[in-house]
C-alpha positions in Angstrom: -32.1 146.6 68.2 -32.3 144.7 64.4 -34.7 142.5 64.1 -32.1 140.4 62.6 -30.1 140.7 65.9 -26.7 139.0 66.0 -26.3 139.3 69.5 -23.3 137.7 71.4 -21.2 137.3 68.1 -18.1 139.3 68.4 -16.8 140.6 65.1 -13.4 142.8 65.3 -13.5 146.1 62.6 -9.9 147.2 61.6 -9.6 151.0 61.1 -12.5 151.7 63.2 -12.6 155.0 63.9 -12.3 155.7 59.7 -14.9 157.1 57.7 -16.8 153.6 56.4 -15.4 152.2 59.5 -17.7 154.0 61.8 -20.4 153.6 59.9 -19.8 149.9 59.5 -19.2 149.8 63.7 -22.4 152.1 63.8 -24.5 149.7 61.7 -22.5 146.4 63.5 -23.9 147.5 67.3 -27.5 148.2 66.1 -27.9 144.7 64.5 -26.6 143.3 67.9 -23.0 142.5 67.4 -20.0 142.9 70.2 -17.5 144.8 68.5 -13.1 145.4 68.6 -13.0 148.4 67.1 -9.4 149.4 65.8 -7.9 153.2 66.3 -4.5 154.0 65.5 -4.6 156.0 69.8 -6.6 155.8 71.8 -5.7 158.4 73.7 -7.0 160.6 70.6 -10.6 161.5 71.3 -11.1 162.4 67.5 -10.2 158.6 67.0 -12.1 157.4 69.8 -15.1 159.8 71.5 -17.5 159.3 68.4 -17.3 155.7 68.5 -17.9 155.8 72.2 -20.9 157.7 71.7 -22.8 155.3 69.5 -26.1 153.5 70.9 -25.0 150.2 72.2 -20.9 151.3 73.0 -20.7 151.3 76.5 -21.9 147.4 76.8 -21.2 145.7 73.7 -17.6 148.1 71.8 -14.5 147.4 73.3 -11.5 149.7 71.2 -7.9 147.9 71.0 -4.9 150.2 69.7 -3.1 148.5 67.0 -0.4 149.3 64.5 -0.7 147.8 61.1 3.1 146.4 61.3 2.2 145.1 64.9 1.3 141.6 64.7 0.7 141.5 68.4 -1.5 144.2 69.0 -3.9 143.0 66.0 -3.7 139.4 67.3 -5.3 140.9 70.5 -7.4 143.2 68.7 -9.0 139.9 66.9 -9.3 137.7 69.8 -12.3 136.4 70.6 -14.1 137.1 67.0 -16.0 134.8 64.9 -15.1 137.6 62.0 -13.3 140.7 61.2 -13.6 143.5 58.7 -10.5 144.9 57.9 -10.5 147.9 56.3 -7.4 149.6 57.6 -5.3 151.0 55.3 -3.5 154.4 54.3 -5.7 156.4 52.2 -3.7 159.2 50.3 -4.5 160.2 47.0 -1.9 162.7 46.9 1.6 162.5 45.6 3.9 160.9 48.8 7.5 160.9 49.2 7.6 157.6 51.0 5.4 155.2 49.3 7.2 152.1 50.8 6.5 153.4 54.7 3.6 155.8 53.6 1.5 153.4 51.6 2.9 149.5 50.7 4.2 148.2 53.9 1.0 149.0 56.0 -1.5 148.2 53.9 0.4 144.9 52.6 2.1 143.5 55.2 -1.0 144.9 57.3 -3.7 143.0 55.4 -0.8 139.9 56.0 -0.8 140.1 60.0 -4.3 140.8 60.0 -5.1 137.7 57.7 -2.7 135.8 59.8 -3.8 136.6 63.4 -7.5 135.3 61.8 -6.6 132.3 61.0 -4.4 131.5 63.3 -7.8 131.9 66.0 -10.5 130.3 63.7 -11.8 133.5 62.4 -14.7 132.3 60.2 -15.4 135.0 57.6 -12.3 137.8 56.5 -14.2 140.9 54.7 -11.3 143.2 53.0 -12.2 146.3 51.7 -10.7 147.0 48.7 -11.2 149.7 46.3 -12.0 150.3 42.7 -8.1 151.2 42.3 -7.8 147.9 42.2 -9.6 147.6 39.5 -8.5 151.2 37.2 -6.6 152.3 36.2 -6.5 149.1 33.9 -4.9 150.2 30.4 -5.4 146.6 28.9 -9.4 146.3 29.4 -11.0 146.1 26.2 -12.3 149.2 25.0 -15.9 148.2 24.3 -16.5 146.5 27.5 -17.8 147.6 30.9 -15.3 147.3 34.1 -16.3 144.7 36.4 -14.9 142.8 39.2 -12.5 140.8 36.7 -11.0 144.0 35.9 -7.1 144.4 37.9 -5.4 148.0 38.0 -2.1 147.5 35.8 0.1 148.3 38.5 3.0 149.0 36.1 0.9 151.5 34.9 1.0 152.7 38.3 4.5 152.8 39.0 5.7 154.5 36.5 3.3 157.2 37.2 3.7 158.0 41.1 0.2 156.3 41.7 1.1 154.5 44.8 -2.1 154.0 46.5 -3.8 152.3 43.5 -0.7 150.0 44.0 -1.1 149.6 47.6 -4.6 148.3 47.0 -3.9 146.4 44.2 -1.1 144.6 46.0 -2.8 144.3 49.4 -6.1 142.7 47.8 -4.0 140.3 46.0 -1.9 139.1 48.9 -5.5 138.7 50.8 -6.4 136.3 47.8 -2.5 134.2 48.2 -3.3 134.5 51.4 -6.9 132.7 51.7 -6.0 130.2 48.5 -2.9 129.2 50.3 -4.1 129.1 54.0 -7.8 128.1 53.3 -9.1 130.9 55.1 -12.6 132.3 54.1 -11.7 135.8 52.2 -14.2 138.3 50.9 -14.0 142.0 49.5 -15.7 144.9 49.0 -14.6 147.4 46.0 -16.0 151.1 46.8 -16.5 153.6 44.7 -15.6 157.5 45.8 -17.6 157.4 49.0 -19.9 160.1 50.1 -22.5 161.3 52.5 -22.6 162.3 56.1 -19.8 161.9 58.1 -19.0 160.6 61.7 -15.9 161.0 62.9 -14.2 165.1 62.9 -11.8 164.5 60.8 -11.1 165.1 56.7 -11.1 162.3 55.0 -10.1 161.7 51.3 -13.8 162.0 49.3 -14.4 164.7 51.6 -11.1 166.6 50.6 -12.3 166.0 47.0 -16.1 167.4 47.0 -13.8 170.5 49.3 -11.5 171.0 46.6 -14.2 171.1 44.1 -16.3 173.4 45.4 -13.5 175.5 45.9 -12.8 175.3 41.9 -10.1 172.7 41.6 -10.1 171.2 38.1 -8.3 168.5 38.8 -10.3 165.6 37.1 -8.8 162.3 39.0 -8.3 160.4 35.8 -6.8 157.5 37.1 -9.0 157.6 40.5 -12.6 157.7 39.8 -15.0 155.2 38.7 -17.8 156.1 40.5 -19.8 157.3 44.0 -21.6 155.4 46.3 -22.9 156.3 49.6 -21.2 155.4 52.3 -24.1 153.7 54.4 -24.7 151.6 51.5 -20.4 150.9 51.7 -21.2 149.7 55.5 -24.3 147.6 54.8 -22.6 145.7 51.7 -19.6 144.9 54.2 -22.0 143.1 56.6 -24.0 141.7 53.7 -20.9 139.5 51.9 -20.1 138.8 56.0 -23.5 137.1 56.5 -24.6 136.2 53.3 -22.2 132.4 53.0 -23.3 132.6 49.2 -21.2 135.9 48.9 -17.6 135.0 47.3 -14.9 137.2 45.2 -14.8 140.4 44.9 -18.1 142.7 45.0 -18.0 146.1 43.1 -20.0 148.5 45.2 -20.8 151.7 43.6 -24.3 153.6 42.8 -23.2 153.8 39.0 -19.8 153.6 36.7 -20.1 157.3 36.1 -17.1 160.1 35.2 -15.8 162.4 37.9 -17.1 165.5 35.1 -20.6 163.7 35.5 -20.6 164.5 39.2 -18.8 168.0 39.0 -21.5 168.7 36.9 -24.0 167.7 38.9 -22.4 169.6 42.0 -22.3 172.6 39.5 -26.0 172.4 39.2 -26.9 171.8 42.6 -24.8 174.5 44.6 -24.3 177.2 41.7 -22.6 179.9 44.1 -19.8 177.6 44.7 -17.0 178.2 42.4 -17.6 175.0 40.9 -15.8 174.4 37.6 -17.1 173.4 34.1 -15.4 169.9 33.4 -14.7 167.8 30.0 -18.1 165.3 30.5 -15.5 162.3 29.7 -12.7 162.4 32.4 -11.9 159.0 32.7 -11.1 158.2 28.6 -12.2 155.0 27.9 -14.4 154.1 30.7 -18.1 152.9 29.9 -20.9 154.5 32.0 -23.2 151.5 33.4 -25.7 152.0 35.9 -26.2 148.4 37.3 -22.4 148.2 38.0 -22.9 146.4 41.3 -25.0 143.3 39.8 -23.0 140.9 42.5 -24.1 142.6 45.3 -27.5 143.1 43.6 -27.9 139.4 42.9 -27.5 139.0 46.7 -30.3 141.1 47.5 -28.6 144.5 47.7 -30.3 147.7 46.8 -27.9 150.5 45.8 -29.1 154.2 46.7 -29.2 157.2 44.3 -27.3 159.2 46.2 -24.7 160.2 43.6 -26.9 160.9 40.3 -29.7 161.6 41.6 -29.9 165.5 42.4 -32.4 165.3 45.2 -30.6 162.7 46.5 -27.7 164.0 47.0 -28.3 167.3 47.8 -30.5 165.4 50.5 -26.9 164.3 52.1 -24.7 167.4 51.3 -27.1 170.0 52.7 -25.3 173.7 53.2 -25.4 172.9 56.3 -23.2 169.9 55.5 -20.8 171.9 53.5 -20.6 174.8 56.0 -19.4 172.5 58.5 -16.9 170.7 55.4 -15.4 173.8 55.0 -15.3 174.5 58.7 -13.5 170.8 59.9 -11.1 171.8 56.7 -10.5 174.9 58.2 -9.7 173.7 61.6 -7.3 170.8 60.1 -5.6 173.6 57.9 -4.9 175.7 61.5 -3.8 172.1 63.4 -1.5 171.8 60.7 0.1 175.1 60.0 1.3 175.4 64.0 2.3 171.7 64.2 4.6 171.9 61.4 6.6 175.1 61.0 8.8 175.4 57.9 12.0 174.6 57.7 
């Protein structure tokens, strides 16, 4: 156990069985905590068996199925916690045909019930996580200076493009902020970069489907999407740093560097030169200003960001072949789930 042990205090972690949310539940048990983990059903052991199999589950993680747009089974979910991290939300880069049902409504009105149910039971500390698409893309920065945490994605911007899940966590971080101005409820959030490293649960997830589609020679250069990678243990440790830290307030950008996406297809390019990695423009995000200390907030607190994403050794360190062997593999097994569970039409 952590010698800083929090043991007894119950915390409740929406979207539980996620990528960052495993980790975060991971890193939450070892430091002592009780924790509600959230998973969309339980009765899915890709949701549920990896969480189950952390050290410290079977005394101290209790799992509570919950739908975003069900106040009732998040009310449950939080009892009992003296804080939760929500971080449940849709996550789809893509193009969607719903975006209301898909995208809004969940992670809006979700962020709403969830901010709700905590105040309603005395929840002390609310950690959101956000995104850095709520902060680009932001057509009205100025030019010559870098993006920080008082940077908002212009969702008109958005709109009129088809980027919907910039808008949904544009939207959903700014009810959170009515929310706890209105209601006096103690709000904090984390902004993540493109998250990478190893990964818990057997599922794709979005970064994952990006480094796939890269390797596999997409040249798609997510111009209104990236900003920047950070690792995703460091994503877990900054949640439970602005949870315990009661100097932590706002919004905390949390990536290893403000970097392009052609800066880290390039890198990938150098590291893994058999993959059919292609050659990028070096500025795919025009405009953007590359920083390395982007994270000063959380560095002011005592946070030490890892080179995980610039750094070659690094990050080959965390994507070994083995690593993308078995990408390719879980890709390959969600492509099969997917072409006999929905036949064309």
């Amino acid at each position: 156990m952590s010698s800083t042990s929090k043991e007894g205090e119950v915390v409740c972690v929406t979207g539980g069985s996620g990528y960052i949310g495993s980790w975060l539940v991971r890193l939450l048990l070892h430091r002592g905590y009780t924790v509600h983990a959230t998973v969309k059903d339980l009765k899915d052991e890709k949701e549920t068996k990896h969480l189950e199999a952390l050290e410290g589950a079977e005394s101290r993680l209790r799992l509570f199925q919950i739908d975003l747009l069900d106040y009732d089974s998040i009310f449950a979910a939080v009892s009992g916690a003296a804080g939760v991290f929500h971080l449940a939300s849709p996550c789809i880069v893509d193009q969607v045909t719903d975006p209301e049902k898909e995208l809004l409504a969940p992670a809006i009105k979700g962020t709403n019930n969830v901010l709700t149910a905590a105040k309603e039971l005395g929840v002390r500390r609310v950690v959101v996580t956000s995104s850095i698409s709520a902060i680009t893309p932001s057509r009205y920065w100025p030019a010559d200076a870098v993006k920080n945490e008082d940077c908002w994605t212009d969702v008109e911007y958005c709109e009129q493009n088809g980027l919907w899940y910039p808008v949904s966590k544009t939207l959903a971080e700014k009810a959170a902020w009515e929310f706890a101005k209105e209601k006096g409820l103690d709000v904090v959030v984390v902004n993540p970069g493109t998250v990478m490293g190893p990964i818990l649960p057997p599922t794709l997830n979005a970064s994952m489907l990006m480094l796939l589609r890269l390797l596999q020679g997409c040249t798609d250069i997510y111009e209104d999407f990236f900003m920047g990678s950070v690792h995703v243990k460091d994503v877990a440790l900054a949640h439970i740093l602005v949870y315990e830290n009661t100097s932590a307030t706002g919004r905390h950008l949390c990536v290893e560097a403000i970097s392009h996406y052609g800066d880290f297809a390039a890198m990938v390019a150098e590291l893994y030169p058999k993959y059919n990695v292609p050659r990028l423009p070096k500025d795919t995000q025009p405009g953007l200003l590359r920083v390395k200390n982007a994270s000063k907030k959380l560095m002011d607190l005592g946070f030490s960001i890892h080179s995980y994403g610039t750094n070659h050794q690094g990050f080959r360190g965390q994507f070994t072949e083995q690593w993308i062997y078995w990408y390719f593999l879980v890709a390959l097994q969600c492509l099969a789930y997917f072409l006999v569970t929905f036949e064309p039409r």
